[in-house]
C-alpha positions as CSV (number, residue, x, y, z in Angstrom):
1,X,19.0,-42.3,25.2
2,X,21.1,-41.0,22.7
3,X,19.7,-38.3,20.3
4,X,19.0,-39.5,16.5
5,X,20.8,-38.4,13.9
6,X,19.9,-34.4,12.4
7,X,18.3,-35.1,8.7
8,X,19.6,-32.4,6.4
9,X,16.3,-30.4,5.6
10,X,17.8,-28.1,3.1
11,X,17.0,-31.1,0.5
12,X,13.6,-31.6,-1.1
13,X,14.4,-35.3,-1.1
14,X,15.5,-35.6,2.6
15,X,13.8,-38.2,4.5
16,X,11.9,-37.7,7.1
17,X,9.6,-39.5,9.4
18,X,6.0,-39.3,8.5
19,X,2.7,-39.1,11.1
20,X,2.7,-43.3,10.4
21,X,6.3,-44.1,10.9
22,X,6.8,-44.5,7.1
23,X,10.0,-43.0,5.7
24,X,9.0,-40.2,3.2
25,X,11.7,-39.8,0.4
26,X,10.2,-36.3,-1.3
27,X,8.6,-33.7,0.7
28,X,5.2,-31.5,-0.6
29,X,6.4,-28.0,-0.2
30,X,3.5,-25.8,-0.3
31,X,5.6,-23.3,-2.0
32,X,5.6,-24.9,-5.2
33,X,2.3,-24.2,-5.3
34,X,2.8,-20.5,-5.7
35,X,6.2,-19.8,-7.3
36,X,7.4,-23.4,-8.8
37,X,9.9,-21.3,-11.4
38,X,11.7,-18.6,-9.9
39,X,15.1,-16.6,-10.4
40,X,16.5,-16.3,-7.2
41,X,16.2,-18.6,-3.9
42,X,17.6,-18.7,-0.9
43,X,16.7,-21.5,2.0
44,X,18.1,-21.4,5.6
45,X,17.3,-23.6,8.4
46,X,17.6,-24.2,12.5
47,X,17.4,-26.8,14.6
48,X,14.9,-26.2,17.6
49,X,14.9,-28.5,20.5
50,X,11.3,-28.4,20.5
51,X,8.6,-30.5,19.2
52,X,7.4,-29.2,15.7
53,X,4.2,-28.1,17.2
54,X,6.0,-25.4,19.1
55,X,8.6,-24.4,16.6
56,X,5.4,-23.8,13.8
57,X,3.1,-21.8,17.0
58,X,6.9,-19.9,17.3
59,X,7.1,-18.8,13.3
60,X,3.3,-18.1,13.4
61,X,4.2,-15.8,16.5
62,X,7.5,-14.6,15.1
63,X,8.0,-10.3,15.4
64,X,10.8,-9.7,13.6
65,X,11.5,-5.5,15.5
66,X,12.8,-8.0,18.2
67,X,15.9,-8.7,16.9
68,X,17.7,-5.6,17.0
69,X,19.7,-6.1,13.9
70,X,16.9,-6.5,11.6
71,X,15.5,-3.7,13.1
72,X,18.6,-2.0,11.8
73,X,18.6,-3.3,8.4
74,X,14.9,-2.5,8.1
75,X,15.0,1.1,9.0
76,X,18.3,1.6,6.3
77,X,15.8,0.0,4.0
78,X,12.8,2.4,4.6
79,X,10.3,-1.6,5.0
80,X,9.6,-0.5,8.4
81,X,8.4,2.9,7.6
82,X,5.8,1.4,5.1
83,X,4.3,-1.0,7.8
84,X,4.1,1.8,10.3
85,X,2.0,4.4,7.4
86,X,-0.1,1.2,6.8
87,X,-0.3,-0.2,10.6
88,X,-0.4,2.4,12.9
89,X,-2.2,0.4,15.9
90,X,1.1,-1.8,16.1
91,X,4.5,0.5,15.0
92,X,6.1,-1.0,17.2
93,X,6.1,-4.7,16.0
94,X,6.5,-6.7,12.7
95,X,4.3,-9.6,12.9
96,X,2.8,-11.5,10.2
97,X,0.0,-9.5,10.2
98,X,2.4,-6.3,10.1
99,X,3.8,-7.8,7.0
100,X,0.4,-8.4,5.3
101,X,-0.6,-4.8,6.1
102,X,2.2,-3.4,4.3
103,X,1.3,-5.6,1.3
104,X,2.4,-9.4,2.2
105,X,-0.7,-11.8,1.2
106,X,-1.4,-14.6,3.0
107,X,-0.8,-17.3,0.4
108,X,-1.8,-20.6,2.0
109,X,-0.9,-23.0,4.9
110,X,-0.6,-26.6,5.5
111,X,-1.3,-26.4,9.3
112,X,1.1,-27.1,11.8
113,X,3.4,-27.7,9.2
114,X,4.0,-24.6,6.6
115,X,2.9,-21.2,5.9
116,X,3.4,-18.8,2.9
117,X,3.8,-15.4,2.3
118,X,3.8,-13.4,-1.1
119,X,4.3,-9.8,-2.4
120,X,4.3,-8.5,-5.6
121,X,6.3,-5.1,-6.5
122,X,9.3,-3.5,-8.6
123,X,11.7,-4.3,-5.9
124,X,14.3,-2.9,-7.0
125,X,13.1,0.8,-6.7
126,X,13.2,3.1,-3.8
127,X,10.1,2.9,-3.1
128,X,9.0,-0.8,-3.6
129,X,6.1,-0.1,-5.8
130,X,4.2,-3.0,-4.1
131,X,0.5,-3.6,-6.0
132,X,-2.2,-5.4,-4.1
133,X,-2.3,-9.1,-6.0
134,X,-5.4,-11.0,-4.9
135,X,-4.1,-14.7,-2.8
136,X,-6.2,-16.6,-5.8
137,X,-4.3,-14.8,-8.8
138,X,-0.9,-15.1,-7.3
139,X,0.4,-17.9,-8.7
140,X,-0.9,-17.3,-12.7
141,X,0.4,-13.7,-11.9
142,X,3.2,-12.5,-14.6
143,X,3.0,-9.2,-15.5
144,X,6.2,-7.9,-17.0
145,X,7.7,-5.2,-15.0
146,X,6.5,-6.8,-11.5
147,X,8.0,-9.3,-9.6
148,X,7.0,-11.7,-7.6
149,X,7.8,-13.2,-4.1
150,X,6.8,-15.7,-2.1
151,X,8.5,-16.9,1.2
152,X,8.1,-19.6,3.5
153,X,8.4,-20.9,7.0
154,X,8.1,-25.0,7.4
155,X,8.6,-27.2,10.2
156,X,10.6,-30.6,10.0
157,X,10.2,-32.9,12.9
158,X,13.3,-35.0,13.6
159,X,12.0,-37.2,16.4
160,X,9.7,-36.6,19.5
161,X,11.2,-33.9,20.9
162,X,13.1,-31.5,18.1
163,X,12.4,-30.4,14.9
164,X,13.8,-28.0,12.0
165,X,12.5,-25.0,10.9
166,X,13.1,-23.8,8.0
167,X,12.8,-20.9,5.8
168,X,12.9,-20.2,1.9
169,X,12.6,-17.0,0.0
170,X,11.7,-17.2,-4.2
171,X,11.5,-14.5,-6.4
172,X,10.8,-14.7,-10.2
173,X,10.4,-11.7,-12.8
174,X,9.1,-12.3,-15.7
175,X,10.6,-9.9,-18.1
176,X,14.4,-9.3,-19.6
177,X,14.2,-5.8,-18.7
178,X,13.1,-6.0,-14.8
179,X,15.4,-9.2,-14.6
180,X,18.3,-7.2,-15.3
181,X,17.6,-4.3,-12.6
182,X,15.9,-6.9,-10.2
183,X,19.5,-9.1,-10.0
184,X,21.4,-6.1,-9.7
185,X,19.3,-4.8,-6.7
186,X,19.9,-8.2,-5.2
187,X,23.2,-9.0,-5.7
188,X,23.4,-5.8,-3.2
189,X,20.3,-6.6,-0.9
190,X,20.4,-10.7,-1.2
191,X,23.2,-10.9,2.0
192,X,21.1,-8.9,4.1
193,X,17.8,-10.2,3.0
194,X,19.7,-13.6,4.6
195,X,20.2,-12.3,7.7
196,X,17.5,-10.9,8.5
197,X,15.6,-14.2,7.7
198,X,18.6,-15.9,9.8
199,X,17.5,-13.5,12.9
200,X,13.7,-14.3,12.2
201,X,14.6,-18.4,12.4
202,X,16.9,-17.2,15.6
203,X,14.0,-15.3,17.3
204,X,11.7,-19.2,16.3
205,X,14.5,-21.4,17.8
206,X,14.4,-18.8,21.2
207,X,10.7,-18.7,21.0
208,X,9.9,-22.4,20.9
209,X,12.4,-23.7,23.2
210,X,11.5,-21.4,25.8
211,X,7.9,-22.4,25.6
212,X,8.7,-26.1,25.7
């Protein structure tokens, strides 16, 4: 049988076959939620020859230290240090819960299908200045001087037996000031903020196809 056709899921209005076999013109991203307005975004995506259900048990599972180029851009940008000081039982990994540890909130989920991650800080210093923002205050949070970051993982399914995953990162600040420092440290971090989430979507498609 010849496979159907890939759907582009970098588009909010993509459609996609729902749970009833209805065609589903725009998606609910759970993201919006959290961080409709933002000042930079960046989305990537993968196809996994996989079911959804394995490809979202994959992101739920992913450990980014596995990939040995994030490991590299982590260590240059002193992240993995601050999950080892505030994870000791597990320096050797960078899980979800890793992440949270180190300051990441568990924002909310639509299971099975996506998951979100936030993390509040003045990114652009050396040390990352990341403050403790309760998952309920989140999304009302706009202190000037802080930003604000949530990212994403989402599954897509594209027929029985494949499915995309995708990934989006938004950040907003709310303040002229922090903007202006926050896009310069971006416009020197964004391109390797993209790869690494490029290896975590890599380490997914491995993950989920292997499991099949």
């Amino acid at each position: 049988m010849e496979a159907p056709a890939p759907i582009d899921p970098s588009s909010r209005t993509a459609c996609s076959s729902g749970p009833l076999g209805c065609r589903v013109r725009v998606c609910f991203v759970l993201i919006d939620d959290f961080l409709p307005t933002f000042d930079v975004g960046e989305r990537h995506h993968t196809l996994v020859l996989a079911p959804v259900a394995g490809g979202y048990a994959a992101a739920r599972k992913v450990d980014l230290v596995r990939s040995r180029v994030v490991r590299g851009l982590l260590a240059a940008r002193g992240i993995r240090a601050r999950v080892r000081r505030s994870h000791r039982a597990a320096p050797r990994s960078m899980t979800l819960d890793d992440l949270m540890a180190a300051g990441f909130v568990w924002l909310g989920e639509v299971p099975g299908r996506e998951f979100v991650l936030g993390l509040v800080g003045t990114f652009w210093k050396p040390t990352g200045g990341i403050s403790r923002v309760d998952p309920s205050e989140f999304a009302s949070f706009d202190e000037p001087g802080q930003a604000k970051a949530a990212w994403n993982f989402r599954t897509i399914p594209d027929g029985d037996e494949r499915s995309f995953v995708t990934t989006e990162t938004r950040v907003r600040v709310p303040d002229e000031p922090s903007r202006r420092k926050f896009l310069l440290y971006w416009a020197a971090i964004g391109p390797f903020s993209g790869v690494i989430r490029k290896q975590a979507l890599s380490l997914i498609k491995a993950d989920a196809e292997r499991s099949r």
